[in-house]
C-alpha positions in Angstrom: -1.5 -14.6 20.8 1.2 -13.7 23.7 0.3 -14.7 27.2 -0.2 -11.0 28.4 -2.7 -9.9 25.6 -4.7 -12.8 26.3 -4.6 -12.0 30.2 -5.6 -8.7 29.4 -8.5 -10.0 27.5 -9.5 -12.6 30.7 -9.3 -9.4 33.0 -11.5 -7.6 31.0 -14.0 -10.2 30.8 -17.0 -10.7 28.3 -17.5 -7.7 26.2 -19.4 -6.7 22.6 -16.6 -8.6 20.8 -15.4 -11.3 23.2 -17.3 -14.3 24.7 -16.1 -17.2 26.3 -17.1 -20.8 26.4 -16.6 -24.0 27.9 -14.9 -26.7 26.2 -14.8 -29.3 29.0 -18.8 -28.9 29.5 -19.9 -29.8 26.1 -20.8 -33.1 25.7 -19.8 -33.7 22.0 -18.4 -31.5 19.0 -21.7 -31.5 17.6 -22.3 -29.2 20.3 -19.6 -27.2 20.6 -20.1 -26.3 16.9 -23.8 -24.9 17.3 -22.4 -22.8 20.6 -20.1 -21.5 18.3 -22.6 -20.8 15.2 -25.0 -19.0 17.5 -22.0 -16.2 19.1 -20.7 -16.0 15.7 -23.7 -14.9 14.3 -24.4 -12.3 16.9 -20.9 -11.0 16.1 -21.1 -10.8 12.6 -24.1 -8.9 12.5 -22.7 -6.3 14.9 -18.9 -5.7 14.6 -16.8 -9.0 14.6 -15.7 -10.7 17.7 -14.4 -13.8 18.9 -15.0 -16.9 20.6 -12.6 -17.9 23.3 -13.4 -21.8 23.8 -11.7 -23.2 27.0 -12.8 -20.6 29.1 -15.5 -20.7 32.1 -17.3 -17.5 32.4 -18.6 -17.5 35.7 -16.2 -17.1 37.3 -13.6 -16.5 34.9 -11.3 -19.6 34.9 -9.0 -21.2 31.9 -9.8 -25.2 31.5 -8.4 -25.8 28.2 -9.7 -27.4 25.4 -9.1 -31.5 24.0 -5.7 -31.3 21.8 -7.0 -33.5 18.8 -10.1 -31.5 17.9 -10.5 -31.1 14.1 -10.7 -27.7 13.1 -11.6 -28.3 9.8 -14.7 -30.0 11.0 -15.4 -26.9 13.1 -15.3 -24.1 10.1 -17.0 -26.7 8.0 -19.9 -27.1 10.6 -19.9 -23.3 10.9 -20.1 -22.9 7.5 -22.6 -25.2 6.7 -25.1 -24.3 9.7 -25.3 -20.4 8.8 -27.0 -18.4 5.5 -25.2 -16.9 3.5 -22.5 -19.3 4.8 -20.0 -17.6 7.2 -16.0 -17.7 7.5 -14.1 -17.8 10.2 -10.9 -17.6 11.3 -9.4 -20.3 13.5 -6.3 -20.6 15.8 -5.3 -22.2 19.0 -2.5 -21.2 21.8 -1.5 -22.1 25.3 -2.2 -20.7 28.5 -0.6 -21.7 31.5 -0.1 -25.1 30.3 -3.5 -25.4 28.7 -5.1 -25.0 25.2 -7.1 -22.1 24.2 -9.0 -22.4 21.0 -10.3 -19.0 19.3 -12.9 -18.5 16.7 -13.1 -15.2 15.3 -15.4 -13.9 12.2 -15.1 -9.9 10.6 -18.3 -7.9 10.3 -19.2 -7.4 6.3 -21.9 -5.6 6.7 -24.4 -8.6 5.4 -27.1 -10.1 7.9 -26.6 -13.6 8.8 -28.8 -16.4 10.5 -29.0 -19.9 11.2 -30.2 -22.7 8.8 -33.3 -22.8 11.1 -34.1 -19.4 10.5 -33.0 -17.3 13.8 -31.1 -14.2 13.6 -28.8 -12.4 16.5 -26.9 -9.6 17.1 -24.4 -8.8 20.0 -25.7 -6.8 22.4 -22.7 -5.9 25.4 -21.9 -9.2 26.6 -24.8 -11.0 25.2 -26.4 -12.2 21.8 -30.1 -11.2 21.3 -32.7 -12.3 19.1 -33.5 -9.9 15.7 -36.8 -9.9 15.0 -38.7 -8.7 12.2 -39.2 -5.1 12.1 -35.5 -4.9 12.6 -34.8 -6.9 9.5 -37.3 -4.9 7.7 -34.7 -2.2 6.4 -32.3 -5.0 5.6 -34.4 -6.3 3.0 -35.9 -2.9 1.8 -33.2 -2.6 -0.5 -33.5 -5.7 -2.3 -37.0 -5.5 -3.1 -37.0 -1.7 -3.6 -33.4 -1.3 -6.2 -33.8 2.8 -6.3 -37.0 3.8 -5.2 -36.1 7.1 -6.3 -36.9 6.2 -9.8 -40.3 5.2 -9.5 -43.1 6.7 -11.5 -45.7 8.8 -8.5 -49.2 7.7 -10.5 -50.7 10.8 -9.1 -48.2 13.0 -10.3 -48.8 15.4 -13.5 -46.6 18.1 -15.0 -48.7 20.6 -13.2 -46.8 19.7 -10.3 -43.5 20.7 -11.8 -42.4 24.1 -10.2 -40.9 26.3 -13.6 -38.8 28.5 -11.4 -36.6 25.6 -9.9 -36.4 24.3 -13.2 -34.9 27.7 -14.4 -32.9 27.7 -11.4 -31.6 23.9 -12.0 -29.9 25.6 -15.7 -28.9 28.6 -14.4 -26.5 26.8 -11.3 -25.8 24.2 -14.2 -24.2 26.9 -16.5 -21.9 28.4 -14.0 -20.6 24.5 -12.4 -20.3 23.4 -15.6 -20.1 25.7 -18.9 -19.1 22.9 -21.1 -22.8 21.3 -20.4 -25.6 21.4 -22.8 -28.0 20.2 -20.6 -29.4 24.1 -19.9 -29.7 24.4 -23.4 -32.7 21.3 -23.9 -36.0 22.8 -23.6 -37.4 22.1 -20.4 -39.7 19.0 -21.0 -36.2 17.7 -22.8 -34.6 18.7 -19.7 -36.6 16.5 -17.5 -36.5 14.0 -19.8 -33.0 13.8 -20.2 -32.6 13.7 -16.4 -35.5 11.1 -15.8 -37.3 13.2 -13.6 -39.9 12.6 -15.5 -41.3 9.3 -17.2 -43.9 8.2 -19.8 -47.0 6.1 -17.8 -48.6 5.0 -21.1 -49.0 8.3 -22.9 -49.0 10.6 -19.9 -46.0 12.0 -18.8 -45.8 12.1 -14.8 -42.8 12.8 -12.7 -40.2 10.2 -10.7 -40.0 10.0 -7.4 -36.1 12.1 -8.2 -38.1 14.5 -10.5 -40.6 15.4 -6.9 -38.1 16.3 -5.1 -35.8 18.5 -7.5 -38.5 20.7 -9.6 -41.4 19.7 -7.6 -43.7 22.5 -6.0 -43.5 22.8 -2.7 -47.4 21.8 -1.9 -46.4 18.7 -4.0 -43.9 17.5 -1.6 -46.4 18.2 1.0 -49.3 15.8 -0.9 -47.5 13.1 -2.5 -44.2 12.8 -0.3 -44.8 14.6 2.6 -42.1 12.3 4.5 -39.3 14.4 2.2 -38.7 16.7 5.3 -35.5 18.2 6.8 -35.4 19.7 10.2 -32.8 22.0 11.6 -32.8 22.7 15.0 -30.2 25.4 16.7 -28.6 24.9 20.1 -26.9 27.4 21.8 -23.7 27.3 24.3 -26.6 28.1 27.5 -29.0 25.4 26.8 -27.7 22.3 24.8 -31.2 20.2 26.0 -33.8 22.3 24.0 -33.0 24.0 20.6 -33.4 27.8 20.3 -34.2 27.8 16.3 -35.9 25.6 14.2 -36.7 25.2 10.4 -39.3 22.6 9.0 -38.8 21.7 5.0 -40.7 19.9 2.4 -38.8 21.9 -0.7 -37.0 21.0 -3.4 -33.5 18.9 -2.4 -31.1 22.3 -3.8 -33.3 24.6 -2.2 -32.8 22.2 1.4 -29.2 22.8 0.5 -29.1 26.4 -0.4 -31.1 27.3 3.1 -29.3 25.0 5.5 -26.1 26.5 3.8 -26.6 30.0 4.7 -27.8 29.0 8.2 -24.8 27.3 9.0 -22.6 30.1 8.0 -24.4 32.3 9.8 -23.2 30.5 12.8 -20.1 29.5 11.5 -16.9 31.5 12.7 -13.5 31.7 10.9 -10.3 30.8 12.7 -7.0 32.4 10.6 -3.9 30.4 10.4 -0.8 32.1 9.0 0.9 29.4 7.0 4.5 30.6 5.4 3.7 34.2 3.3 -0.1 33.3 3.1 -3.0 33.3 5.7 -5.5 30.1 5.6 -9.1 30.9 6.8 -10.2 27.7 8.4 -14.5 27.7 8.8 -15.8 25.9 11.9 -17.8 24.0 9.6 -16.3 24.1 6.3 -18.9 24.4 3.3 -17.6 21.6 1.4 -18.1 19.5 4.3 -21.2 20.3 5.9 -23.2 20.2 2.1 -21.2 17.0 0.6 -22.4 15.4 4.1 -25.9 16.9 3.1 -26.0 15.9 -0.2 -24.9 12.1 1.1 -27.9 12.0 3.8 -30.3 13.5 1.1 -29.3 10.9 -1.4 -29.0 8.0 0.7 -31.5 8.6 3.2 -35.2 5.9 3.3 -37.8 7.7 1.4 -40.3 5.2 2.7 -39.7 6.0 6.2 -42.2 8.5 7.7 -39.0 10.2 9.5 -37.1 12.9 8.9 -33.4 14.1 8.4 -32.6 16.1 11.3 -29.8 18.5 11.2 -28.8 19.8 14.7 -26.6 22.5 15.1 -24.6 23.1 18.2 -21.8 25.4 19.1 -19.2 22.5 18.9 -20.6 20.5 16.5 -23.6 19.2 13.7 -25.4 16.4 13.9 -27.1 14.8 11.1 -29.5 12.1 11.0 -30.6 9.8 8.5 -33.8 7.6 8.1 -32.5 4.4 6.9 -29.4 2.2 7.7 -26.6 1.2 6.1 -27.0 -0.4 3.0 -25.5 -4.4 2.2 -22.2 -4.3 2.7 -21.5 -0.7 4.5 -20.3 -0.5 7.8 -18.5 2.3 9.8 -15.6 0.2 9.9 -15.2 0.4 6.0 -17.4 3.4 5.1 -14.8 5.2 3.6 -13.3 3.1 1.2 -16.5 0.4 0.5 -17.7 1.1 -3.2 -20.7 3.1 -3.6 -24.0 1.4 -3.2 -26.7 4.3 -3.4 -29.9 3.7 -2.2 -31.5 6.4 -4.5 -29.5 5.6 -7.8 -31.5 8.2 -9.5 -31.2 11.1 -6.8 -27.3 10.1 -6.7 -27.1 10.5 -10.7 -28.7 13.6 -11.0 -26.5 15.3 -8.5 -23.8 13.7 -10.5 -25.2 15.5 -13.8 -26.0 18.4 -11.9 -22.3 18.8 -10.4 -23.2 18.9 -7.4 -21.2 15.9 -7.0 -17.9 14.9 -8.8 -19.3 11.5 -9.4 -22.3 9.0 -7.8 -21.5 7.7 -4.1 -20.8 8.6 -1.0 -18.5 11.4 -0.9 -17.6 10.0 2.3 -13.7 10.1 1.9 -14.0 13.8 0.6 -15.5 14.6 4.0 -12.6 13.2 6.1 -9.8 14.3 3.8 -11.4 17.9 4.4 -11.5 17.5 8.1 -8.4 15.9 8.7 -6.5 18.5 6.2 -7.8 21.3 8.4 -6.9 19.5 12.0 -9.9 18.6 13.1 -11.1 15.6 14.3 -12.8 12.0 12.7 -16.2 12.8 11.5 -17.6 10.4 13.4 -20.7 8.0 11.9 -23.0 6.2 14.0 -25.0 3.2 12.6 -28.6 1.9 13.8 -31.3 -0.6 12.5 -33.0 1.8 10.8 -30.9 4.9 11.3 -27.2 6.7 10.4 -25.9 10.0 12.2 -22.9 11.6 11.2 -21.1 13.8 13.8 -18.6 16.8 12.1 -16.9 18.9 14.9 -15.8 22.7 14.7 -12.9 22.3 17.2 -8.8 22.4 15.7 -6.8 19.9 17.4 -3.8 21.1 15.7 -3.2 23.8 13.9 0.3 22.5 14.0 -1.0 19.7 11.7 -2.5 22.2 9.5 0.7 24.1 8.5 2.6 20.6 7.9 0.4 19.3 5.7 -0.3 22.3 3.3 3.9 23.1 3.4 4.3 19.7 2.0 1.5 19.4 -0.4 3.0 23.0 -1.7 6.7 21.4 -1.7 5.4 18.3 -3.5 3.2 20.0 -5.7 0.7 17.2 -5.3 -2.3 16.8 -3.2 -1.8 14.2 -0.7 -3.8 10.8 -0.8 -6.3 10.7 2.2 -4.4 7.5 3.1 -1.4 9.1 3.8 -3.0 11.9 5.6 -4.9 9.5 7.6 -1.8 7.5 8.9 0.4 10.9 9.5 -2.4 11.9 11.8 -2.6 8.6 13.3 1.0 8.3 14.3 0.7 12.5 15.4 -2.3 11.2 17.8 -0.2 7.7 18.7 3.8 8.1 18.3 3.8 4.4 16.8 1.3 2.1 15.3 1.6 -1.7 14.2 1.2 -2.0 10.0 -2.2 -4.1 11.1 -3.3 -0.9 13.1 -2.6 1.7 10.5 -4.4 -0.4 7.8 -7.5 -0.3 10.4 -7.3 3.0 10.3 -7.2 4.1 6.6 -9.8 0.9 5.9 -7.9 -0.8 3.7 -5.9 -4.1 3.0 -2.4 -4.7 4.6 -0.6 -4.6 0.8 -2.3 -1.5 -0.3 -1.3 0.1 3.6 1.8 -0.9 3.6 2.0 1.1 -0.5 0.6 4.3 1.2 3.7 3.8 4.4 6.1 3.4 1.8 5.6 6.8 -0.1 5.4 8.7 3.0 9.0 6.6 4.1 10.0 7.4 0.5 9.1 11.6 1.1 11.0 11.3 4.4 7.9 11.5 6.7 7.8 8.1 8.5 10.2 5.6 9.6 10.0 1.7 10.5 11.6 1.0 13.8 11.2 -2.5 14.4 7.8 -4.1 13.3 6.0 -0.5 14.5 5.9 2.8 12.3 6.5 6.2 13.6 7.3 10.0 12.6 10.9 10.6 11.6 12.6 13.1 13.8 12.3 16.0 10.8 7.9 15.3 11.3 8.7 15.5 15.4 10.6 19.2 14.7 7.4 19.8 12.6 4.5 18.8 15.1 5.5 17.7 18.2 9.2 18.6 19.6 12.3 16.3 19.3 12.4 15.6 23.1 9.1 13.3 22.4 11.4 11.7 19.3 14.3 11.4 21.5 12.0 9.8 23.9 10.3 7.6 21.9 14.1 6.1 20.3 15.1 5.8 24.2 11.9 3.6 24.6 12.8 1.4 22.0 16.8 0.8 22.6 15.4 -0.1 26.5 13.2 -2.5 25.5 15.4 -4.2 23.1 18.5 -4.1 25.5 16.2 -5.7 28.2 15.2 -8.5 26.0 18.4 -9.1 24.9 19.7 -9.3 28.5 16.4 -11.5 30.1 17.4 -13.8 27.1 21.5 -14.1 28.1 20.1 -14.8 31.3 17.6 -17.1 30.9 20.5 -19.5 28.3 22.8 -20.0 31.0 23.9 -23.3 29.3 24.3 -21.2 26.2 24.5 -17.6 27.3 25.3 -16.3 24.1 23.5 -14.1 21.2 23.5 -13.5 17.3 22.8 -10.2 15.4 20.3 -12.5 13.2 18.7 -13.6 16.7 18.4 -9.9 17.8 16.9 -8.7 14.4 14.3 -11.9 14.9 13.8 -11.5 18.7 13.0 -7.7 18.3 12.1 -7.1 14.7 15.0 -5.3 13.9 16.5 -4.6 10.6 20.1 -5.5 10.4 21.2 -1.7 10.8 19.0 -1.2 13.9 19.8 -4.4 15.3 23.5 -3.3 15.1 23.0 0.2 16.3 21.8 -1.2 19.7 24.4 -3.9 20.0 27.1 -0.8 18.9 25.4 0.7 22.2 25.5 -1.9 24.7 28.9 -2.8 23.8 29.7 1.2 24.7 28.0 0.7 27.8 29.6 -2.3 28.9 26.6 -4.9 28.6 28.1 -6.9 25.8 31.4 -8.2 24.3 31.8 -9.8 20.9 33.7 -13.3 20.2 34.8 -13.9 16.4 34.6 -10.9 14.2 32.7 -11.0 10.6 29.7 -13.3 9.8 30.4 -16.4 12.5 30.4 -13.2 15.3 28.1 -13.7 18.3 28.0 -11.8 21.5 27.9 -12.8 25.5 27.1 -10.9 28.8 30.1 -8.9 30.3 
């Protein structure tokens, strides 16, 4: 860590992913270990942070940390005081002539504690205490594998509704023709499907079977917590809804209704793109009942709350009883495998083609959105909660064009990936690999695969250790004054180094392309186009031509 990041970090203080302790305080390493174990916690069961030892907080003052501490003790100690046992990361620097030490752990979506038992979780700037109705829905899970599949005791056959069993085959037949599933009589049907089970020698529907051919007065009696509510804002009142729907129904018929009430609200911007005209939907069907189908699927079917869908001009809302399962974070929702909470609900979908295949169908969301120019859907994670936020709004329709030209000139559909990091460095001009791989939620190898095809297509470039658009994606999107800006940016900040370091080697006031490639991250052509440049302007002159060639201040 440079000494500016970290003196932007000391400015900013204590946040949800920073604390900072004293090292000079602590009376042994024993201690310093369980300060650690106790922040690292808190941090690991919100969103990763770090601790910053050789700090004071109050006020906020750099006293340095003992230079033979054993760091391998530390992780150890770490490791061994916490369940399941956490890793960390650790690394020390200097600050004004003293030594920082940092401990940082990720956030895997898991719930850690002590050895003695006590949970936290990072709250702002502090750790609190979780206590046991908040760890409930952690363990649900565990003890409850797929809920969905259980046998209802009180259920008979009476309670299957014909007419959405007819209905099931009938939508079957035209998603997939090639499926004999309509064909099975419709006791075989069920059967087939598991929505309904033998309990000794009575037949009696799952908790899946309820809520697809279940009657509606059913629902009501044996699961009356199976209810969706949509609520309608309008533009003049965004406090209090103007329209509401109540449903305990069948999960297709949910979908079906909510549909057609969404398009009804839903208007369609055209966007001529070459010869042809794309209609893009405020909230695209796809979307809006993949993101249905994921919060009906995943959602707590032992919770007495509702999914809420909430409609407003600029945007729907939709929120989930039950929180993310093991794992699952919104820092790696998109690319974590699929853990369903209803395995059942999720396979039947599957079979049903209503999905392409069991999970989340969280990456088809974004890869819509972002295709279309709009922004992130945005997911919001609680104890016992998850929202997910889809906006109507274009930010670029610019965007739009680009991306279906090239798909069309590729012939190929372009991985969400790549998508993901064109739009980033639209939004950002240039982004570290580390940044990008943030972005797309994946590792640093498979990120720097997905930059490579799009520098391979022509789309990005590397300029230095930073990625940007290439000047042909500027002409596209932005304009090639930005480019042209953005180039200036970097040959001034590279000359400037190059002449604070002349300056600052007085004794030896003299420079090597190899130096300026290391000192700026340069490849050898780059560092050579900016040494071609200051040589044109006078800065430099070069002594001993070919590989022993090094250059001094003019």
């Amino acid at each position: 860590m440079t000494t500016e990041e970290f003196k932007k970090i000391l400015d900013k203080g204590e946040t949800d992913t920073v604390e900072f302790k004293s090292w000079v305080k602590a009376r042994s390493q024993k201690e310093i270990i369980s300060l650690a174990v106790d922040e690292l916690i808190a941090f690991a069961n919100y969103k990763g942070g770090t601790v910053y030892f050789g700090v004071e907080d109050q006020p906020i003052e750099v006293t340095g940390c003992s230079r033979d501490y054993d760091s391998q003790r530390i992780i150890e100690g770490i490791y061994d005081k916490t369940r399941p046992s956490l890793f960390t990361e650790i690394y020390d620097f200097e600050y004004e002539g003293k030594l920082v030490i940092a401990i940082s752990v990720k956030a895997d979506g898991k719930t850690y504690t002590t050895t003695d038992g006590r949970c936290l979780k990072r709250l702002g700037r502090n750790s609190k205490p979780l206590y046991p109705d908040e760890l409930s829905n952690v363990y649900s899970s565990n003890q409850n594998p797929d809920f969905s599949g259980r046998i209802i005791n009180e259920s008979t056959l009476d309670d299957v509704n014909k007419l959405e069993v007819y209905s099931l085959k009938e939508k079957l037949k035209v998603r997939d023709s090639r499926s004999t599933l309509p064909d099975l009589e419709d006791n075989d049907f069920l059967r087939d499907l598991q929505l309904t089970k033998y309990d000794g020698n009575v037949e009696r529907l799952t908790v899946a079977g309820l809520l697809f051919v279940g009657k509606e007065k059913s629902i009501q009696r044996l699961l009356p917590q199976a209810e969706v509510i949509y609520l309608h804002y309008s533009a003049d009142n965004l406090e209090e809804y103007d329209a509401r729907l109540d449903m305990k129904l069948p999960l297709i018929n949910v979908i079906d209704k909510l549909t057609e009430r969404i398009r009804a609200y839903s208007k369609i911007e055209n966007i001529q793109v070459g010869l042809f005209r794309l209609e893009v939907e405020d909230f695209p069907e796809k979307v809006f009942q993949e993101a249905l189908l994921n919060a009906l699927s995943h959602r707590d079917y032992q919770s007495n709350a509702a999914v809420y869908v909430k409609q407003y001009p600029d945007r729907i809302v939709i929120e989930n009883p039950g929180g993310f399962l093991d794992g699952i974070t919104e820092n790696n929702i998109i690319t974590h495998p699929s853990v369903p909470r209803n395995k059942l609900i999720a396979e039947t979908l599957q079979n049903l083609k209503y999905v392409q295949r069991t999970g989340q169908g969280v990456d088809i969301i974004f890869k819509e959105m972002i295709s279309m120019g709009k922004p992130y859907p945005k997911y919001k994670s609680f104890n016992d909660a998850v929202s997910l936020t889809i906006f109507s709004a274009i930010d670029h329709t610019e965007f739009i064009k680009f991306i279906t030209e090239v798909q069309e000139k590729n012939s190929r559909i372009m991985p969400l990936a790549e998508m993901m990091i064109l739009r980033d460095l639209m939004d950002n001009r240039k982004e570290p690999l580390s940044m990008l791989a943030g972005t797309i939620q994946k590792s640093l190898d498979e990120t720097k695969r997905s930059c490579n095809e799009l520098i391979n297509d022509g789309l990005i470039e590397i300029v230095g250790k930073e990625y940007m658009l290439t000047a042909k994606v500027y002409e596209a999107l932005k304009s090639d004054v930005e480019y042209t800006r953005d180039k200036t940016i970097q040959y001034i900040k590279a000359k400037n180094m190059i002449l604070e370091y002349l300056q600052s080697n007085k004794s030896n006031s003299r420079i090597t392309s190899a130096k300026i490639q290391e000192m700026c991250g340069f490849t050898k052509q780059q560092a050579r186009g900016v040494i071609d440049k200051m040589r044109g302007e006078g800065l430099l002159k070069i002594h001993n031509h070919g590989k022993k060639s090094y250059y001094e201040k003019l």
